[in-house]
C-alpha positions in Angstrom: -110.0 16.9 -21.4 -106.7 17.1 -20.7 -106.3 13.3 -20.6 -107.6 13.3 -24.0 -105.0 16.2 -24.7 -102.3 13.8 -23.6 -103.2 11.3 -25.2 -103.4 12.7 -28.8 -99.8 14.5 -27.7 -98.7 10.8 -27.3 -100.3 9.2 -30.2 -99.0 12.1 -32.6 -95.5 11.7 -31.0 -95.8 7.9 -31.7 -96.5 8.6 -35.5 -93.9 10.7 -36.1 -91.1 8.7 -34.7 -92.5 5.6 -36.7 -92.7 7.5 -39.8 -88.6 8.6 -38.6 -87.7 5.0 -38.5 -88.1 3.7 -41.8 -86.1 6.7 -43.4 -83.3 6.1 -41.1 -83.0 2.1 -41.4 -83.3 2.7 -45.5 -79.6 2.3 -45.7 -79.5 -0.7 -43.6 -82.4 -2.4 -45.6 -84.2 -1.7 -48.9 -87.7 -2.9 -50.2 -88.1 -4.0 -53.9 -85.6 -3.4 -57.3 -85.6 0.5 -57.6 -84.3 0.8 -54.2 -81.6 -1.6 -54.1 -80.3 0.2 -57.0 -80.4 3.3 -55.0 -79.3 2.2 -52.0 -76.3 0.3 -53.3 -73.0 2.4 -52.6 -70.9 3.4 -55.0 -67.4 2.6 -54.8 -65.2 5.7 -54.5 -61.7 6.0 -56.4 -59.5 6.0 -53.6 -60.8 2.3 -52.9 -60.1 1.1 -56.6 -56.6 3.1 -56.1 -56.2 1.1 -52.7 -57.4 -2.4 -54.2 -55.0 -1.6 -57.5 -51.9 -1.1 -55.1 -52.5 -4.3 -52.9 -52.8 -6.3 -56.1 -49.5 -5.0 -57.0 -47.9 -5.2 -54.0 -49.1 -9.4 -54.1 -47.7 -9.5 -57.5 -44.6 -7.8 -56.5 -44.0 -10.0 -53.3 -44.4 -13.1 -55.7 -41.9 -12.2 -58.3 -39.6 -12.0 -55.2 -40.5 -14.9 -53.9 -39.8 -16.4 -57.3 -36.9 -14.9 -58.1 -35.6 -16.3 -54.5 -36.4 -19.8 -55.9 -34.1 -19.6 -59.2 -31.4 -21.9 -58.7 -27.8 -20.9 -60.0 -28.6 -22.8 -63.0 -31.1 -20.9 -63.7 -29.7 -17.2 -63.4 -27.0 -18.8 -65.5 -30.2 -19.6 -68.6 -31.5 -16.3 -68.1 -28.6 -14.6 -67.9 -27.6 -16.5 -71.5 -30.9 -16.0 -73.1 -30.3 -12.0 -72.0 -27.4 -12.2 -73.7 -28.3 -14.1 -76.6 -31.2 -11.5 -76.8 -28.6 -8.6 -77.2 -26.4 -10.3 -79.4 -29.0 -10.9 -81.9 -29.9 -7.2 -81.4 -26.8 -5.9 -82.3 -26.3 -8.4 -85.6 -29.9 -7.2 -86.6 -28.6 -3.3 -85.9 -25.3 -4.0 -87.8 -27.5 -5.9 -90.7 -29.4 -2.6 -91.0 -26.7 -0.3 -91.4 -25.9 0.5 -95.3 -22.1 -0.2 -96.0 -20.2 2.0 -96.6 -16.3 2.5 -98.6 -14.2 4.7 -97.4 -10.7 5.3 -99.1 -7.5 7.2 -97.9 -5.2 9.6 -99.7 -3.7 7.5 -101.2 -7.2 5.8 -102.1 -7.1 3.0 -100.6 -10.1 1.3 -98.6 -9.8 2.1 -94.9 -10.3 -0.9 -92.8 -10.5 -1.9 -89.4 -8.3 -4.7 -89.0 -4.8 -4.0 -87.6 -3.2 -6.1 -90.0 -3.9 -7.5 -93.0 -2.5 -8.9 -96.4 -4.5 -9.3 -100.2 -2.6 -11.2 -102.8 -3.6 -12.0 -106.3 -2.9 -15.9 -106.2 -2.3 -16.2 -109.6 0.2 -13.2 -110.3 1.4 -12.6 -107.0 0.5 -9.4 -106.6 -0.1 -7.8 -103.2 -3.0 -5.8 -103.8 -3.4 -4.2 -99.7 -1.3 -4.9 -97.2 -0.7 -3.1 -93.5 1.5 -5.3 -91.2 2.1 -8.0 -93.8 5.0 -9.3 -91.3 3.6 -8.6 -87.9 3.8 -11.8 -85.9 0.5 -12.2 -83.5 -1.2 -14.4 -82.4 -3.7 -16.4 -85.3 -6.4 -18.0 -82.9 -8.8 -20.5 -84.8 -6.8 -20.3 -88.3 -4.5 -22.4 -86.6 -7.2 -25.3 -87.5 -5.8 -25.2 -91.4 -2.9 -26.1 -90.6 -4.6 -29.0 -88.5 -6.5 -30.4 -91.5 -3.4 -30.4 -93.7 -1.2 -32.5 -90.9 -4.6 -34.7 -90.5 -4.8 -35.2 -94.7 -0.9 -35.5 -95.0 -1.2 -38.5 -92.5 -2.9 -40.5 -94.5 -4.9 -41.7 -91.6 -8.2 -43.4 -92.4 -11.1 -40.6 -92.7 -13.3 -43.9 -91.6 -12.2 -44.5 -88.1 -14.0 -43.5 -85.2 -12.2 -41.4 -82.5 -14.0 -40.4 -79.3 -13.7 -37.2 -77.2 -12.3 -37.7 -73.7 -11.6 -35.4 -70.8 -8.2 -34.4 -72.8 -9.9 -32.4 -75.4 -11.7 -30.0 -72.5 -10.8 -26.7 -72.7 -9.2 -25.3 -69.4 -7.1 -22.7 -70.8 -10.1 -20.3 -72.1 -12.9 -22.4 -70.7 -14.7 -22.8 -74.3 -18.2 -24.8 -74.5 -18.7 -27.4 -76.5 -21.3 -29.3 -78.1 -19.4 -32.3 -78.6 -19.6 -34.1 -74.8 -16.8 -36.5 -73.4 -18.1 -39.9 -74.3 -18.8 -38.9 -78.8 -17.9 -40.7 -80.8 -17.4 -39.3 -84.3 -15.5 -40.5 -87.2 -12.3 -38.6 -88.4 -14.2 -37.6 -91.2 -16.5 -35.8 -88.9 -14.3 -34.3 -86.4 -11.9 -32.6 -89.3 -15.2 -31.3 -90.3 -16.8 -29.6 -87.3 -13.4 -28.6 -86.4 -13.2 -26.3 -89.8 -16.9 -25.6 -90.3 -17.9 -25.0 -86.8 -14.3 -24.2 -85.1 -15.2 -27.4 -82.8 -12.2 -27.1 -80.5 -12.9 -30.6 -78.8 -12.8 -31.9 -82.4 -9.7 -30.7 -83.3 -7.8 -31.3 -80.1 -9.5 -35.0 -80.5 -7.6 -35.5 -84.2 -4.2 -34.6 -82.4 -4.8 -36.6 -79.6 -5.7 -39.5 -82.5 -2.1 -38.8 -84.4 0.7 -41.2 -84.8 2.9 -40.1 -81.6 0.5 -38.5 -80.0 0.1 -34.5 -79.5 3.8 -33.8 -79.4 4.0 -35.4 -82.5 1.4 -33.9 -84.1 2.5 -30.5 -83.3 5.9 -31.1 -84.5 4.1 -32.1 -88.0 3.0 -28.3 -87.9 5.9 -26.9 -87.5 7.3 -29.1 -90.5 4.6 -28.1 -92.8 5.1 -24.4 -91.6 8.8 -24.5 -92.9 8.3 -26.5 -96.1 5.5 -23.7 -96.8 8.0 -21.5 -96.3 6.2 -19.7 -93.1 9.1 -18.5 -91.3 7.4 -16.3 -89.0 5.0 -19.0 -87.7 4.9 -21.1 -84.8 2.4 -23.7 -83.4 1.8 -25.0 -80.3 -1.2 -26.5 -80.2 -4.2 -27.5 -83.0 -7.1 -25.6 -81.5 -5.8 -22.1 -81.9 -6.9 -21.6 -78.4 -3.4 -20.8 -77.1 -2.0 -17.5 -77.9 1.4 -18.8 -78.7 0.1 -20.3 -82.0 1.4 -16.8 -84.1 2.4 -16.2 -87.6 1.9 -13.2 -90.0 -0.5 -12.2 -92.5 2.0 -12.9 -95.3 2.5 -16.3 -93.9 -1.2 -17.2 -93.3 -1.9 -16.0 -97.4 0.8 -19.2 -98.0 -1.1 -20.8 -95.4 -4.5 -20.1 -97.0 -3.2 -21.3 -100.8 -1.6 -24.4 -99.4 -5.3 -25.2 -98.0 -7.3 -24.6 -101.3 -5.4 -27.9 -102.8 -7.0 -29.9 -100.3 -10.7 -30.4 -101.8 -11.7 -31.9 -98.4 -10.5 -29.0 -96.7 -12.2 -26.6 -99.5 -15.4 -28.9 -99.0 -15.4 -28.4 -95.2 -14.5 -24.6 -95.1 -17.0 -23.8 -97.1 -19.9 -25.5 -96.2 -23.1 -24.3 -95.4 -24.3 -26.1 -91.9 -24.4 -29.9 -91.7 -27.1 -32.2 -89.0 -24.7 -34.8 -87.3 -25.5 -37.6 -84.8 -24.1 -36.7 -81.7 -25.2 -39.0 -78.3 -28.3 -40.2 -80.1 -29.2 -36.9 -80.9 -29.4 -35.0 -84.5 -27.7 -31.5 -83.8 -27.3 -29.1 -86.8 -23.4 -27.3 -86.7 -23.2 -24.1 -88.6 -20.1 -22.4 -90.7 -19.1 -19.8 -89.0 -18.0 -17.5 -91.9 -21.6 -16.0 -92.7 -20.1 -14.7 -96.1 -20.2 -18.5 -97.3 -23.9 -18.2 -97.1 -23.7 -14.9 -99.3 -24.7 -15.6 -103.0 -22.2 -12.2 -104.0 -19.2 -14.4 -102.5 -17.5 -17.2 -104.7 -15.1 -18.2 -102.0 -13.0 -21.7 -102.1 -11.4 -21.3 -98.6 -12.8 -19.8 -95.5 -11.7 -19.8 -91.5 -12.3 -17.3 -89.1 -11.0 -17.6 -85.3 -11.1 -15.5 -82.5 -9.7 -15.0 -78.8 -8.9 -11.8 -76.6 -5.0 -12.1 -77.7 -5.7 -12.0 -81.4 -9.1 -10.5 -81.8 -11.1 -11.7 -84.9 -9.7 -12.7 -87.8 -11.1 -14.1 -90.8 -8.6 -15.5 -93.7 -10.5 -16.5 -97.2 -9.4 -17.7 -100.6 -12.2 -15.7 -102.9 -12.4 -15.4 -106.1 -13.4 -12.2 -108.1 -12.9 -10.8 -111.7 -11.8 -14.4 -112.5 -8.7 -14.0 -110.1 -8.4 -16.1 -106.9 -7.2 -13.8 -104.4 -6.0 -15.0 -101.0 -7.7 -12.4 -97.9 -6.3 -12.4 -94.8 -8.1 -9.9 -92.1 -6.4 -10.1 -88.9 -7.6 -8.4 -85.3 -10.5 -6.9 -86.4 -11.9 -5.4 -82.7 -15.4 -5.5 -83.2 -17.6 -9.0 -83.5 -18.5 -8.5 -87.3 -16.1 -5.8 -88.0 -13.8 -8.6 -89.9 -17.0 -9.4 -92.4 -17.4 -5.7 -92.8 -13.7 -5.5 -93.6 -13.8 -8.6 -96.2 -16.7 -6.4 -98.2 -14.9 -3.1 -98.3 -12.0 -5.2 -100.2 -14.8 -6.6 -102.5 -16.5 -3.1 -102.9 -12.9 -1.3 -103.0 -11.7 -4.0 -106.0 -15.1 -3.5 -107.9 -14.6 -0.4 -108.4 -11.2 -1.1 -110.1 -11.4 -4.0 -112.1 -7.9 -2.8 -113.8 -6.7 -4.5 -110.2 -7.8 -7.7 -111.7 -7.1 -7.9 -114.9 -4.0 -9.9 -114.8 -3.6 -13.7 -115.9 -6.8 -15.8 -115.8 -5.2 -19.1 -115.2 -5.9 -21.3 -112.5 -4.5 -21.1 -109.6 -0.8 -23.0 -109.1 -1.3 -26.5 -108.1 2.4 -27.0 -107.1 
């Protein structure tokens, strides 16, 4: 008896850790569909958390690692596209902001050029002026007088002159789109040089002049006296140097002796132009934007720019029938010059009395 005891003891003991077994291996190993489902664990959030910050810890190793990798070069087209980006973002904020006249006591329009001379070509009225005699330095406008030595030469417009290592800038360290090695005609490079402010281009048509640069500058100075510019002197044909300096009063006589050149009016006021530069077509733009504005009838444009002489813009435009010569010098903001140019327009729309002199044409002689 008590060997069967025992044995049922034993037997019962057997069953029960058999029917143990299964329940504690069922997370190791599931029979059939429904319990794979429910023995699948689920994934807890500080795992996903865990996987999410190793991912971006990879990404954030391999931006390094790729940043490492940009050449000089490379920073340098980044660091231009940047730029370009906030440029583009400023224009677009200043397009967007409504313009507005302001006027004085005296009611006239307050502008943001230092200096800066109106004049009714026709009459000779002054019609605003602040530092009509101030001598500073003229920058890019310098590049009218260029085009009238270049005309006055009589030098053939067909020949082709090519840009050498003598027309890089090293004063200011410009770019250029015109590489050593084009070769342009004279035609071309008087062009770019007003349209565009090409500085290569115009340092290439003094280079190209009978005697060379000195002689070519000398022309300038001749020209400046027979225009009767006595506070003006030149030094150069790019404008880049800041000794090139004459006065708002001058650069009005400077401005009228320009509008009898058609070339020159052609070429100032042009929109863009393609040209074929080392076997490639690259479009040149003006860089007056008011000669793209249908509001503007303008016959002579030129704007120019460096840190000694901020931006100027000087413009023959005509309004209420009257040609009026504009000269805006060191304006101190990048578009502040254009801004300045249409509070004049704005300020002399609203008194067309201004304007209602003589309707001839302007003086030829």
């Amino acid at each position: 008896m008590k060997h069967r005891i025992l044995l049922a003891a034993m037997v019962a003991l057997a069953f029960s850790l058999t029917g143990a077994a299964p329940a504690m291996a069922a997370p190791a190993k599931c029979a059939g569909a429904a319990k794979a489902k429910a023995c699948k664990p689920a994934p807890t959030s500080l795992a996903k958390k865990k996987a999410s910050s190793n991912k971006k810890s990879v990404k954030v190793a391999r931006a390094g690692q790729n940043a490492a990798r940009l050449t000089s070069r490379g920073k340098r087209v980044l660091a231009g596209k940047l730029a370009a980006a906030r440029r583009q973002a400023a224009r677009a904020h200043t397009a967007e902001e409504p313009l507005t006249l302001r006027v004085d006591a005296f009611g006239q329009p307050l502008l943001n050029s230092s200096a800066f001379y109106i004049v009714n070509q026709n009459t000779g009225e002054v019609l605003l002026q602040r530092g009509a005699r101030k001598v500073m330095p003229i920058a890019s406008i310098t590049k009218l007088m260029t085009a009238i030595v270049v005309l006055e030469s009589r030098s053939s417009l067909n020949e082709t002159l090519s840009i050498t290592e003598e027309d890089i800038d090293y004063l200011k360290g410009t770019s250029s789109r015109l590489g050593v090695g084009t070769r342009l005609t004279r035609e071309e490079m008087l062009q770019l040089a007003l349209m565009s402010s090409e500085n290569r281009a115009a340092s290439a048509l003094a280079r190209n002049y009978p005697g060379g640069r000195a002689a070519f500058v000398e022309a300038m100075n001749v020209q400046a006296r027979l225009l009767g510019m006595g506070d003006s002197r030149f030094y150069d044909s790019t404008g880049l140097t800041p000794r090139n300096v004459s006065s708002p009063h001058d650069l009005s006589r400077l401005v009228m002796a320009a509008a009898r050149y058609p070339l020159i009016r052609e070429f100032t006021t042009t929109i863009e132009r393609y040209v074929h530069v080392d076997g490639q077509v690259k479009l040149f733009r003006n860089t007056n934007g008011l000669v793209r504005n249908p509001d503007w009838n303008i016959g002579v444009s030129k704007t120019g720019y460096i840190s000694e002489a901020g931006r100027c813009l000087v413009m023959q435009a005509w309004m209420g029938g009257q040609p009026l010569s504009i000269v805006l010098m060191d304006a101190d903001g990048r578009n502040m010059r254009v801004v300045d140019a249409q509070r004049v327009r704005l300020w002399l729309g609203e008194r067309p009395e201004l304007l209602a002199g003589d309707r001839r044409r302007p003086p030829q002689g």
